[in-house]
Structure formats: structure tokens, C-alpha cells
C-alpha positions in Angstrom: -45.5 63.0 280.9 -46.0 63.2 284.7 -43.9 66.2 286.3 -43.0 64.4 289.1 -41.5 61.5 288.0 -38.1 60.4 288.0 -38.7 59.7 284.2 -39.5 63.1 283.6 -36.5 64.7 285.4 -34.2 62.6 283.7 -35.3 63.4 280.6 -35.0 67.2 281.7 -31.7 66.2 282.6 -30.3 65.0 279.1 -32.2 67.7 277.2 -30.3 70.1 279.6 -26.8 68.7 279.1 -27.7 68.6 275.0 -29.1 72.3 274.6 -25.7 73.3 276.8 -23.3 71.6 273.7 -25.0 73.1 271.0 -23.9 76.6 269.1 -26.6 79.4 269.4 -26.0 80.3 265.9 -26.7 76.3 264.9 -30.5 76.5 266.7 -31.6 79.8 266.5 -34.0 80.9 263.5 -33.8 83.6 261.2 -34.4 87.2 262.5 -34.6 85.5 266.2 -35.6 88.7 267.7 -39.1 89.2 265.7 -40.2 85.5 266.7 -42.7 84.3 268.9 -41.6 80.9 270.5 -43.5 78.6 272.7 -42.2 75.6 274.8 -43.7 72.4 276.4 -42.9 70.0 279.0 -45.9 68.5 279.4 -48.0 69.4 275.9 -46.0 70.6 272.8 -47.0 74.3 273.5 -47.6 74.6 277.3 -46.7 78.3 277.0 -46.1 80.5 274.0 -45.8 84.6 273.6 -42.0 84.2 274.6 -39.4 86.8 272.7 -35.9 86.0 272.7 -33.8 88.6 271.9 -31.1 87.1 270.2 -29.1 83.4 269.5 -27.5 83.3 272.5 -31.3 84.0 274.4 -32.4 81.3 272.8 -29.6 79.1 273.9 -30.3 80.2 277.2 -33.7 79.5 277.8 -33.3 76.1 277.0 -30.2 75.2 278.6 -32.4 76.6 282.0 -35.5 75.4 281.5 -35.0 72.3 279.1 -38.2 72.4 277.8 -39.6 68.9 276.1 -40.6 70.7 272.9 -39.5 74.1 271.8 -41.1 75.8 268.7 -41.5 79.2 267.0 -43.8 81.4 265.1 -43.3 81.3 261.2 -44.9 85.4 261.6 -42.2 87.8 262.3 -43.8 90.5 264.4 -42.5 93.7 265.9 -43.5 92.9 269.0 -43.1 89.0 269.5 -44.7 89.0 273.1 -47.5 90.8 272.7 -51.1 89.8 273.5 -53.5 89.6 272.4 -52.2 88.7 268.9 -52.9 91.6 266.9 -50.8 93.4 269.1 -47.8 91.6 268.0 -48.3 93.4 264.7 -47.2 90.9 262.0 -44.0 92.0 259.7 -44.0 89.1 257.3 -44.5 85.0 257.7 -42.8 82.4 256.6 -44.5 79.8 253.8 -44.0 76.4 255.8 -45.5 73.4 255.7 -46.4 70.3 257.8 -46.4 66.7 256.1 -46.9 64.4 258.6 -48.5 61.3 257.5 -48.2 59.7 253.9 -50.4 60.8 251.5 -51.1 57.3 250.3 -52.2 54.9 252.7 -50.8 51.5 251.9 -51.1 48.3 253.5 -48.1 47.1 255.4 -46.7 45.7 258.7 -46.7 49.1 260.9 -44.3 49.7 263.5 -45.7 51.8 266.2 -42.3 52.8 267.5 -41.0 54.4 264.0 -42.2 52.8 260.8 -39.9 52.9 258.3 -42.3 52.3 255.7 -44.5 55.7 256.5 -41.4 57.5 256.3 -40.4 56.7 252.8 -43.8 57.3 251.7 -43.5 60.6 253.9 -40.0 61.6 252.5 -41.5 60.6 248.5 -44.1 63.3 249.5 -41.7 66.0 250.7 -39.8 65.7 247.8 -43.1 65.8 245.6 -43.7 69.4 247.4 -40.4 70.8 247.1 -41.5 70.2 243.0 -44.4 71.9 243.2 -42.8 74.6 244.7 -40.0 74.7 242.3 -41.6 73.8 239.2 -45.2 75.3 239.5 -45.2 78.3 241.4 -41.1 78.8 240.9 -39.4 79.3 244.1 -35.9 79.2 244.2 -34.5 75.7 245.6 -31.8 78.2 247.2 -34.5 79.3 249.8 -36.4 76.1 250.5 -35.5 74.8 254.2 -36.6 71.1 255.0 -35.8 69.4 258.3 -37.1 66.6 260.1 -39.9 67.3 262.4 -38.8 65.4 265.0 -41.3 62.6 265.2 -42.3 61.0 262.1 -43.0 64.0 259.1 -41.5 66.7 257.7 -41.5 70.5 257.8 -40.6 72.7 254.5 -39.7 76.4 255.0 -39.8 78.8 252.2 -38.3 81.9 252.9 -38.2 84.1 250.1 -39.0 87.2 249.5 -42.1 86.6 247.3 -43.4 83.9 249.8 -42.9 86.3 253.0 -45.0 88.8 250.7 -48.2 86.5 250.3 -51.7 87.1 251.5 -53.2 84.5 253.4 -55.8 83.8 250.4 -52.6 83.0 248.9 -51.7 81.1 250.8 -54.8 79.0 251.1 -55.0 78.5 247.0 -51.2 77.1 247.1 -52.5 74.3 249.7 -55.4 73.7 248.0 -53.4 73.4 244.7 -50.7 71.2 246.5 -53.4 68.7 248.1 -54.8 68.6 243.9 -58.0 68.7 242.3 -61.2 66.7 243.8 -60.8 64.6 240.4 -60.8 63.7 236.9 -63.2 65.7 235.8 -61.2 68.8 236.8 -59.0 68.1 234.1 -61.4 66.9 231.6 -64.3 68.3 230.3 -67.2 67.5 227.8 -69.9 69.7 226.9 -72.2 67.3 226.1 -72.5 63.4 224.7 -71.8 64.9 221.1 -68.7 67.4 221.8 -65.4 65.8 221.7 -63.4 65.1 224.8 -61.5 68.2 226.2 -58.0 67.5 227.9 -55.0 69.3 228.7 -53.2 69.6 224.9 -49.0 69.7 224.3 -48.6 73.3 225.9 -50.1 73.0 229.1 -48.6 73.2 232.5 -48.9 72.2 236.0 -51.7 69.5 237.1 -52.7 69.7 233.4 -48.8 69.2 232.4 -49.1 65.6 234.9 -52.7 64.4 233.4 -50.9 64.9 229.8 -47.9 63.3 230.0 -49.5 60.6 232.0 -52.0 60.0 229.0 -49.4 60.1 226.2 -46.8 58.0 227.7 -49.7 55.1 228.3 -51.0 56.1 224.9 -47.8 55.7 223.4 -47.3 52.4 225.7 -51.0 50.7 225.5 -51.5 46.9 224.5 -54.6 45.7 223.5 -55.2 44.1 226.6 -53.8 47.2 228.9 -56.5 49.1 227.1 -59.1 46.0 227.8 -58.3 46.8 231.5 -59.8 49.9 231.6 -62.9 48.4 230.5 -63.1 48.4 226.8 -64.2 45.8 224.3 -61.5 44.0 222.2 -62.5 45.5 219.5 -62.2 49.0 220.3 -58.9 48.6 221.8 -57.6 47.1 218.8 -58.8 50.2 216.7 -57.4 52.6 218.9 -53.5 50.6 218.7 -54.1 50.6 214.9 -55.0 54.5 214.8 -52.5 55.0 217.6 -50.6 57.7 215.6 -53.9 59.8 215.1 -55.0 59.2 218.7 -51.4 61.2 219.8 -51.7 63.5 217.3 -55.2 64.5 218.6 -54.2 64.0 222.2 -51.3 67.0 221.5 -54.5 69.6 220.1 -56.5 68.5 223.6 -59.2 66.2 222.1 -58.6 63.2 224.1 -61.1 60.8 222.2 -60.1 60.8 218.9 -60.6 57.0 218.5 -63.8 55.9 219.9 -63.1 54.1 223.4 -60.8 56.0 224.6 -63.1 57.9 226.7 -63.4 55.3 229.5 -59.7 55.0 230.0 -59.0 58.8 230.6 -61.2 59.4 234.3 -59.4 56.3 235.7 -56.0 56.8 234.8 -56.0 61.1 235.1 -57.8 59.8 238.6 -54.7 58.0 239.2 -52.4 60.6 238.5 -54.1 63.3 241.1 -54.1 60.5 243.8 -50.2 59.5 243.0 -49.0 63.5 242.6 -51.0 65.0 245.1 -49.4 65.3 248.6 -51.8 65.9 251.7 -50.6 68.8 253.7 -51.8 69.8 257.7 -53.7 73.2 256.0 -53.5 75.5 259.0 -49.4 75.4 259.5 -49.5 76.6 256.1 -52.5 79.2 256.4 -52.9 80.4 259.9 -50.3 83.5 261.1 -51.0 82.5 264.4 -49.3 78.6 264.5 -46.2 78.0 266.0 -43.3 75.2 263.9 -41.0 72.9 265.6 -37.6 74.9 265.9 -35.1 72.8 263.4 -32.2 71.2 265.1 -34.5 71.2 268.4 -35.2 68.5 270.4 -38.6 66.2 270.5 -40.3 65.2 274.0 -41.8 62.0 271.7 -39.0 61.1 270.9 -35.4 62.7 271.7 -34.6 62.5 268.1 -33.3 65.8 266.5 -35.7 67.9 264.0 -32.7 67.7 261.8 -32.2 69.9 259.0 -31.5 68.2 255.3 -29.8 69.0 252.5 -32.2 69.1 249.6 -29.8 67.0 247.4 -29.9 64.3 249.8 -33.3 63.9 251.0 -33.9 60.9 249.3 -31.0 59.5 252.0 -32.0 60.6 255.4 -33.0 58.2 258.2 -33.9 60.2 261.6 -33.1 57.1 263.6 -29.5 57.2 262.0 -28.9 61.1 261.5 -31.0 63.0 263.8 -30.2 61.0 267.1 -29.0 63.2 269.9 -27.4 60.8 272.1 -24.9 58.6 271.1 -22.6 58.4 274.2 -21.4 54.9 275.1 -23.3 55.2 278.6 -25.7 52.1 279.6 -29.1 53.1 281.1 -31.4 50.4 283.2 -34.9 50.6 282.4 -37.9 48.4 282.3 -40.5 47.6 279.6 -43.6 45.8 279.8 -43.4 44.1 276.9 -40.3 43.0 274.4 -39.7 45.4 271.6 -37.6 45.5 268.2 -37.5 48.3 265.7 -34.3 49.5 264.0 -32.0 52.6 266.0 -29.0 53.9 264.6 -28.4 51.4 262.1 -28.7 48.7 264.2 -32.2 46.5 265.1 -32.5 46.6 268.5 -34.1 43.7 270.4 -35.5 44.9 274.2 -36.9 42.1 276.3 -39.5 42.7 278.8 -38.6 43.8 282.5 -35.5 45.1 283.4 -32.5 45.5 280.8 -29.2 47.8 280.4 -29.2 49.6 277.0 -27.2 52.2 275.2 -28.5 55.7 276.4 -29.6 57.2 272.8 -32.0 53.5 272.6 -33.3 54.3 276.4 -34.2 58.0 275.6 -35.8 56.9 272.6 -38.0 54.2 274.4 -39.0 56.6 277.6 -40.1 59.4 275.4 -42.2 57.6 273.5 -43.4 55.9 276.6 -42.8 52.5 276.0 -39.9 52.1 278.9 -39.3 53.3 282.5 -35.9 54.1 284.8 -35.7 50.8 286.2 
């Protein structure tokens, strides 16, 4: 955004007058003193290697300068200023990561303003991580942060002692395990045409648990003609529903073609369950020391929407454009638009025309950070 524009200054304006209501203690991050923070007016991160002291620091750099974006280092260093890096001298770093786009692409009417439609399928991934983190490596739900990044994603925070602890390799092999194997054949093996079918048996856990259960529920399940769409002659499906029993009882010991056929459903449907489980993760938040976060409860230049914190047990709930707008004052801005717009804000679906209107002052901020509206 242009400086020295009216726009701009506004903006600077409202971000001022929010960042002076807030309580330090609501913004600030753990141990505030060992973090790094950038800020932006202009770019996300127009200047970083800032240490602030304490909450009420914090609070007080961005009631003075109002900066667009404000965001901090998931490292905690003993000296947060310091440059060149290594002389910042990491302590310990925060496991966080970045989900922001949906892991499955699916076709659908987008809305460039806010989609609602990415979001679920964003939100459905975030709570997909959280079990990975739960389930397979077993973090305690008690010290997993998630808030809204501001724009359109999420951001978890894992803050335990274990996760503070880990080596960067570490933390590579959890994102790689996260973002699932390449395919089926990770799951399955077969050491040639003669060797039975290897699977995950009745015992196994984690990406091998999901390609199990997956397979015996849809053995359990299978019609003739389900079986027929995986590409198998009528015949052979029919066998393998009339020796159903022996295919489960197999499928439990980790031979996965116990009845002939079966062997051409398995890559197809374990394929499915990687794509449908996996979740697709922005790798360097979650393995480079260096990377700054969003600050939760901080405010986004692309937006002015709130990177709200969420409670865990109601994730499945949140809407940023109904619980993570900022301004909701009564007062009516003018602006102007080049084209008309609709998209839904704070419960509501809000209909701009093009040219000049007067609209509620959270809808305005919304529109001229995402550059789609102008003073007027």
C-alpha cells in the first residue's frame, strides 16, 4: 500500500486507535522478552530484529507506530536483536505451523474477497493436524495454540516442553509425516508376483492405522458392484463377498489378498486415504529457526480482521468474518469501488455498488485493505 495516501494513513489511523484498547497481557506472546518481532507497513516484514522487553513494550510499539502487520519469531533467543542471526543465540523454538490453503483442491464458485468454501476445507485440515499431533506423535491438547492467521489459514502452536526440545531434523520428519506418504505403495508391499500382498495388520498405528481401517470398513461394506468399481470382473467380486469372512480374517494378519482380486482395489482406495488424511503444510514455518509468525490477536494489513485465537473445542465453529472483526463501531465510512461487490461480513451479506457508497466502518476496512475500495 502506497505511504502517502490518504488510504494508508487512515488505515494507520484505526490500527492506532485498536492497538491503544487492547490489554498488553491479551497480545503479547509467551516469554515476550526472548522474541524477535518484525513489523510491516508496506510488506508483512518491512523490518524485523526488534526486542521488546515486556507486554506493555509490545503494546507500545504498536499503539506508536501502528504497523500493518506485526509478527514474531517462534525461536526464543537470548539476545532477540542481535545480528547477524547466530548471534541471537537460540534458547528453544516453538513447533508451529502454517496451513494456508486447502489441502484438497475442489471445484467451486471462489470468492476472491474471503471464500468460505476454502475456509472449511482449511479449518477440516487444521483440525486434521491437531490429530496428528495428538494421536500420532502425542502432544498434549493442553499446549496446542490455534488462532486465525488473519487472512485466509491457520497457524498451530505447540508449546511443550518436548516440542521446544526438538532438532530441526525433527522437525522436518514431523512435516514430512504430516503432508503423508508419496503413495500406496508406501503402505503396501509385495515382494514379487508370487508373495502375498503385505498391508498394515490389526496392530498397527498411525498412516498404517488409516490405510487399515479404511480397507476393513470397505471390506466389511463392499457390494459386488462397489468392488466391480475398482475394476474387477463379476466374478471375482462375487468370490471375494462369499469368502468375505476369510478376506477380514487375513486382512487382520496383514495379507491383504487373501481372495484373488482384491489386489486391484487396495492402491486406489489406500491412495485415497493419503490424499483425504494428508494435510499440506507451508514446510519452512515449521522447519526454519529463522521465520517469523503472525502475532495472535494482531491485526492484518490484508485484511483488518483479527488473527484470533480459538478454542480447540470449538474450531469446527469459527468464522473470521463473524469472530475475528476488529471494528464493529456503528460509524459510516464513504468510499468508492470500481466495481459492485457481495461476499458475506459479520453475519450479514453485504451488497457494495460501484462508485461512491456509505458503509459500516468494519465493511470499509475490510474492503480498502484488501484493496478493493478507496476513501471516497
Amino acid at each position: 500500500m502506497d505511504a502517502s495516501n490518504k488510504n494508508f494513513e487512515f488505515l494507520k489511523q484505526k490500527f492506532h486507535e485498536h492497538y491503544s484498547s487492547v490489554s498488553p497481557e491479551g497480545i503479547a506472546p509467551s516469554d515476550c522478552a526472548s522474541r524477535e518481532f518484525g513489523a510491516g507497513w508496506d510488506k508483512k516484514i518491512d523490518w524485523r530484529h526488534l526486542a521488546l522487553a515486556s507486554a506493555f513494550e509490545l503494546k507500545s510499539f504498536l499503539v506508536r507506530e501502528a504497523p500493518l502487520y506485526v509478527s514474531y519469531s517462534a525461536a526464543h533467543y537470548e539476545a532477540p536483536a542481535a545480528q547477524p542471526m547466530e548471534r541471537k543465540n537460540a534458547k528453544a523454538w516453538d513447533l508451529i505451523f502454517d496451513i494456508d490453503a486447502p489441502t484438497l483442491k475442489v471445484e467451486h464458485q471462489h470468492n476472491e474477497l474471503f471464500c468460505a468454501k476454502c475456509f472449511e476445507a482449511v479449518r477440516s485440515d487444521t483440525q486434521r493436524l491437531i490429530d496428528f499431533l495428538v494421536g500420532d506423535f502425542g502432544f498434549n491438547e493442553k499446549e496446542i495454540a490455534v488462532n486465525f492467521s488473519g487472512s485466509k489459514g491457520m497457524h498451530v502452536h505447540v508449546t511443550s516442553e518436548e516440542a521446544l526440545r526438538l532438532t530441526q531434523d525433527a522437525r522436518k520428519q514431523i512435516a514430512a509425516y504430516i503432508k503423508g506418504p508419496k503413495d500406496a505403495a508406501a503402505l503396501l508391499m509385495q515382494y514379487d508376483e508370487k508373495a502375498p500382498l503385505r498391508g498394515p495388520n490389526a496392530t498397527t498405528s498411525g498412516w498404517k492405522r488409516r490405510a487399515f481401517n479404511a480397507a476393513k470398513e470397505f471390506l466389511e461394506k463392499a457390494t459386488v458392484e462397489d468392488l466391480m468399481d475398482y475394476g474387477l470382473r463379476r466374478d471375482r467380486a462375487q468370490r471375494i463377498v462369499a469368502e468375505r469372512s476369510v478376506a477380514l480374517a487375513r486382512l487382520a494378519e496383514g495379507v491383504w489378498d487373501a481372495v484373488a482380486g482384491l489386489e486391484k482395489a487396495w492402491p486406489t482406495l489406500v491412495g485415497g486415504v493419503i490424499a483425504r488424511s494428508r494435510v499440506e503444510i507451508d514446510e519452512p514455518v515449521t522447519t526454519d529457526a529463522a521465520r517469523l509468525i503472525r502475532l495472535p490477536e494482531s491485526l492484518h494489513g490484508g485484511s483488518s480482521l483479527r488473527a484470533a485465537r480459538i478454542d480447540l473445542k470449538r474450531l469446527g465453529e469459527f468464522d473470521p468474518l463473524k469472530q475475528a472483526v476488529a471494528f464493529k463501531s456503528g460509524k459510516m465510512i464513504k468510499i468508492k469501488t470500481q466495481r459492485p461487490l457481495e461476499f458475506d461480513f459479520d453475519d450479514e451479506t453485504r451488497c457494495v455498488e460501484e462508485g461512491e457508497s456509505e458503509i459500516h466502518e468494519g465493511v470499509a476496512l475490510f474492503l480498502l485493505c484488501k484493496g478493493k475500495a478507496e476513501l471516497a
